[in-house]
C-alpha positions, 0 to 999 in steps of 0.5 A: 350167517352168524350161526355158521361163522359160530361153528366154523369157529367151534370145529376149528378150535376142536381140531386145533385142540385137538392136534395139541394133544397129540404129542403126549406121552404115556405111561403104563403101570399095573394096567393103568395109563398116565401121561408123562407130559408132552414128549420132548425131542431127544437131541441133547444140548451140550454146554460148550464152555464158551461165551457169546457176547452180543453187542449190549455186552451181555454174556451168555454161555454157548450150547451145541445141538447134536448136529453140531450147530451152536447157540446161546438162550436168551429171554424175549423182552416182550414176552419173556419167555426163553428161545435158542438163537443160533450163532451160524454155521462159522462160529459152529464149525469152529467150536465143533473143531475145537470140540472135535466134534463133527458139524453137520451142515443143514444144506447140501 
């Protein structure tokens, strides 16, 4: 019974490995492929020129996807590593206006 549970195990960790490194890209120079690292999405943020100020009274700076939803970065206290945290499709809609710029809505 242990000896199954060990490859299960194996198999899906090759699998998952496996599925990592599919987002790769690659590059091709005289016959010879490198990677460039894994590939990033190509929406571009923009900074707004606006702030957020959350209920702490910590500034951050407002950025804007391309589909016109805003958010600011902050840090994780746990982990500490960064993640966007939307402000909403009111406060989007706003800036986009200000910006004039065309808010794209997610619902239908």
């Amino acid at each position: 019974m242990k000896r199954l549970f060990a490859i299960i195990l194996f198999i899906i960790s090759v699998a998952l490995v496996a599925n990592a490194d599919g987002n790769k890209s690659f590059k091709c120079e005289n016959n010879i492929y490198s990677s460039t690292g894994r590939q990033k999405s190509n929406s571009e943020s923009i900074n707004t020129g606006f702030t957020w100020s959350d209920s702490k009274g910590r500034i951050y700076p407002i950025y804007m996807s391309n589909s016109g939803s805003c958010y600011v970065i902050k840090i994780s206290s746990k982990s500490g590593k960064e993640y966007k945290n939307y402000l909403g499709p009111e406060i989007s809609q706003d800036i986009c206006n200000k910006l004039g710029k065309e808010y794209k809505s997610k619902k239908k």
